[in-house]
C-alpha positions in Angstrom: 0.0 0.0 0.0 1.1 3.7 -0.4 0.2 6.9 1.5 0.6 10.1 -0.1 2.0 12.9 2.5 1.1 15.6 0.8 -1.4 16.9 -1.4 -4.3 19.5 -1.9 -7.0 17.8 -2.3 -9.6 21.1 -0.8 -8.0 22.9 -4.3 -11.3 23.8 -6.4 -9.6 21.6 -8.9 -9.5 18.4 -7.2 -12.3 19.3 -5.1 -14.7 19.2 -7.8 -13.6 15.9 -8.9 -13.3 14.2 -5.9 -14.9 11.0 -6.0 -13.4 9.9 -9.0 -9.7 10.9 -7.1 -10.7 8.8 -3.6 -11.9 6.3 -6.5 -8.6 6.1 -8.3 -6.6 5.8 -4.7 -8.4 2.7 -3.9 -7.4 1.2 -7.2 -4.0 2.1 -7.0 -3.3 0.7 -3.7 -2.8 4.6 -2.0 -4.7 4.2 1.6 -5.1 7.8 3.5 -3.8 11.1 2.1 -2.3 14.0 4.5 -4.7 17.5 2.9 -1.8 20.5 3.5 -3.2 23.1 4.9 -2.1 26.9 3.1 -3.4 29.3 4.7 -6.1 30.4 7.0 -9.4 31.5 5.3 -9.2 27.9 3.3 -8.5 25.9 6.4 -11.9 25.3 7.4 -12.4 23.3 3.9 -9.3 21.4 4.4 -10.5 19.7 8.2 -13.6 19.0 6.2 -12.9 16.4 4.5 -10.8 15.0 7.0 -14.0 14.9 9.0 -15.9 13.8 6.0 -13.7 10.7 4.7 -12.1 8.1 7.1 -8.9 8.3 5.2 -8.1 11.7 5.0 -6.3 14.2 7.2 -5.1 17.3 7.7 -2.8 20.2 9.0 -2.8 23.8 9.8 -1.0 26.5 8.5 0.3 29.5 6.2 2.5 28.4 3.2 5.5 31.2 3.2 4.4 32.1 -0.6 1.0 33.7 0.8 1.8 37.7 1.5 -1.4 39.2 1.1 -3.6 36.9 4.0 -4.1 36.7 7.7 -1.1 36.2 9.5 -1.4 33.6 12.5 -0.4 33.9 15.9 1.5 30.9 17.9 -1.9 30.7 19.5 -4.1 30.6 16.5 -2.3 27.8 15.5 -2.4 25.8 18.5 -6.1 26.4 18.9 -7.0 25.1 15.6 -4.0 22.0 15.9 -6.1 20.7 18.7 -9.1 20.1 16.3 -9.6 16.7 15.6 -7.8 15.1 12.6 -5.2 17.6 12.1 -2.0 16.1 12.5 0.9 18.3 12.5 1.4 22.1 11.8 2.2 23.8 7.9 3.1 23.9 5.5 5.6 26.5 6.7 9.1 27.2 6.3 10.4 30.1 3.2 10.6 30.7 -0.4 13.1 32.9 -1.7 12.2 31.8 -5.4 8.9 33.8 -6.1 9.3 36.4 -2.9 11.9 39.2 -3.6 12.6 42.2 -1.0 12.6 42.7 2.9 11.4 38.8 3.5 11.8 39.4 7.4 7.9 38.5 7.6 8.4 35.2 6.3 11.1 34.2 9.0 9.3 35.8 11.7 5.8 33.6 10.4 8.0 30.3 10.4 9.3 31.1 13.6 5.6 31.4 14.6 5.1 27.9 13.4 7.7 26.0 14.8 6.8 27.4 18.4 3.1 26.4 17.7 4.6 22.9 16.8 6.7 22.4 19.7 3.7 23.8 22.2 1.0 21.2 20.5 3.6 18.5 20.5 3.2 18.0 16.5 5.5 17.8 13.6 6.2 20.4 11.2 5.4 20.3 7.8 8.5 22.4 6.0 8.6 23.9 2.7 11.6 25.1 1.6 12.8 26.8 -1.7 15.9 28.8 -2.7 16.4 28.8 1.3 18.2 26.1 2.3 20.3 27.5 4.5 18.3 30.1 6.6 15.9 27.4 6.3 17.8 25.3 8.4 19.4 27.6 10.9 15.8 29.0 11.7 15.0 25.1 12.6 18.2 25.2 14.7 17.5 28.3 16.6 13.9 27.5 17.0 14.6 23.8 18.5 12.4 22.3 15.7 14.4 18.9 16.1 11.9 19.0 19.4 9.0 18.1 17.5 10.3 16.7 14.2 8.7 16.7 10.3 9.0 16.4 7.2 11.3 18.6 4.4 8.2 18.2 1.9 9.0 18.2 -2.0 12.6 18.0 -1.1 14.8 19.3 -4.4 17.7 20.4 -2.4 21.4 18.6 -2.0 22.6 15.9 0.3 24.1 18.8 2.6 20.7 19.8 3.1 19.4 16.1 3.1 21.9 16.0 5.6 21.1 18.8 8.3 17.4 17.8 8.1 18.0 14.6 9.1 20.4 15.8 12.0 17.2 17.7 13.2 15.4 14.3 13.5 13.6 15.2 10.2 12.1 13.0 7.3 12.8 13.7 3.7 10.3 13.5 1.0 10.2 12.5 -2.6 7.4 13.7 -4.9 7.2 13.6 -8.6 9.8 15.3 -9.7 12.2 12.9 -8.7 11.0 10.9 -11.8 12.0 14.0 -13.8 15.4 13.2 -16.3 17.1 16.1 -15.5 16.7 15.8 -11.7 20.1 13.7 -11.5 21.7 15.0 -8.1 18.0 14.7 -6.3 18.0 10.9 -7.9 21.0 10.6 -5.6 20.0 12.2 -2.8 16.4 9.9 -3.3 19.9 6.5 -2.9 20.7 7.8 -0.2 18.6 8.8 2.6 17.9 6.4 5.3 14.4 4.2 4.1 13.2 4.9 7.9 13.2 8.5 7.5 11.6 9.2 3.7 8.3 9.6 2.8 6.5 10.0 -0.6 4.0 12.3 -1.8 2.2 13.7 -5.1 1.8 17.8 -3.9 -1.1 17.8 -5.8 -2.7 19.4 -8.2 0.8 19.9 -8.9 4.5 18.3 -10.0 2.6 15.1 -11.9 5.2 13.0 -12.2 6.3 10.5 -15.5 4.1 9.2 -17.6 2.1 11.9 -16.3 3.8 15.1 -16.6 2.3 17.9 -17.6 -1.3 16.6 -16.1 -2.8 17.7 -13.3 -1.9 15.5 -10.5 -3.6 13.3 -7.9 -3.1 11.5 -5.2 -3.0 7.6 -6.8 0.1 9.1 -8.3 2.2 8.7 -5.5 2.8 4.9 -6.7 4.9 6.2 -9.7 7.6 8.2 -7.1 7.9 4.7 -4.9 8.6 3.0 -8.3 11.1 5.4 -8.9 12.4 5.1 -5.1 12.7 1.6 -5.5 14.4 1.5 -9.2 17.0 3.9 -8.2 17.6 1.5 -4.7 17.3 -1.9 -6.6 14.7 -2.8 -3.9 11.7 -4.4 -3.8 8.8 -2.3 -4.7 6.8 -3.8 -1.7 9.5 -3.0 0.7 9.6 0.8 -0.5 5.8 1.1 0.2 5.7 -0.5 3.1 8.5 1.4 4.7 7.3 5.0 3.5 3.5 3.8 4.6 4.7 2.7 8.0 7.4 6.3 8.2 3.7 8.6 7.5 2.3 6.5 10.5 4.6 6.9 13.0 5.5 10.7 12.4 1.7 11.3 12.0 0.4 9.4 14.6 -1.4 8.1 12.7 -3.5 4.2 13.1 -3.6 3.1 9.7 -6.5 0.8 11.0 -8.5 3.5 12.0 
């Protein structure tokens, strides 16, 4: 079985066609789904259908891309982590890629994040981009390695690999390590630790070989643990079972609930 740990399923795109999507998981094997939450006015559709559909759930939080919406407090996010069904806290962390200028707000809003995490006891969902390194020293100031996470989408180097797993962190693969160009992720994809990688789709986005340039879904997430397990020469079983049983244990998660 697979799990995808990341996806956006409460996007009017997916949204629209979601019983065909929770259809297609079954088929393909992909059990529960993690729904990211981006920021706060959309948050109340993203815990409902965690609340609607056994298999889904969610987090809480403001994606560092989103200037122009309500900025949380530590204690808006702890309030709405405690609601039932959300999991961990994000997707936070910066973007230096599509954000120019005085970006002080975005490190001050991660900050924010991380002390909501380690408060509520949950992990951190981290987005990263262009950032690596303030990325990581913000973790290490903010004692992030406290609570744990996930590096979602991760497209940077084994260095970076590296530090987040140092902080106790997991590492996850989506699509575009399928990608032909994306040779030094492929080896970063060799050689983290099985125990501490996850796989994911990020959709509607990143749709991965044979189907790039679609929009993407959740029963996806198969093709990146094929591509986990070709470039590792390992069972494909043994790669789903291991990034199932990672989501699980990070999540807290029962996967026989």
């Amino acid at each position: 079985m697979y799990v995808d740990s990341h996806c956006h399923l409460d996007f009017p795109e997916l949204l629209q066609e979601l019983p065909q999507l929770l259809d297609a998981m079954r088929e393909n094997r992909v059990t529960h789904a993690l729904c990211i939450g981006v920021d706060l006015p959309a948050w109340p559709g993203v815990v409902d259908l965690a609340r609607q559909h056994a298999n889904l759930y969610a987090t809480v939080g403001v994606h560092p891309d989103y200037v122009e919406t309500p900025e949380p407090s530590v204690a808006d996010l702890v309030a709405m982590a405690a609601t039932p069904k959300v999991m961990a806290i994000g997707e936070t962390g910066l973007d230096y890629y599509r954000l120019e200028g005085d970006l002080g707000w975005q490190r001050e809003r991660f900050r924010r994040h991380i002390r909501a995490a380690r408060e509520t006891g949950k992990p951190l969902v981290v987005h990263t981009r262009a950032a690596a390194a303030d990325t990581l020293a913000i973790m290490r100031e903010e004692r992030a390695h406290e609570v744990g996470g996930v590096m979602h989408c991760f497209t940077e180097s084994w260095d970076v690999a590296q530090g987040a797993l140092d902080l106790d962190f997991h590492v996850s693969f989506s699509g575009i390590v399928k990608f032909k160009n994306a040779t030094a992720l492929k080896d970063v994809a060799r050689r983290v630790p099985l125990d501490r990688m996850l796989i994911e789709t990020d959709s509607p986005y990143l749709a991965p070989v044979p189907h790039r340039g679609k929009r993407n879904q959740p029963a996806w997430v198969r093709h990146v643990g094929e591509e986990i397990a070709r470039l590792r020469g390992l069972p494909l079983d043994v790669v789903a079972q291991a990034t199932s049983a990672n989501f699980f244990r990070l999540f807290g998660i029962d996967p026989h609930a």
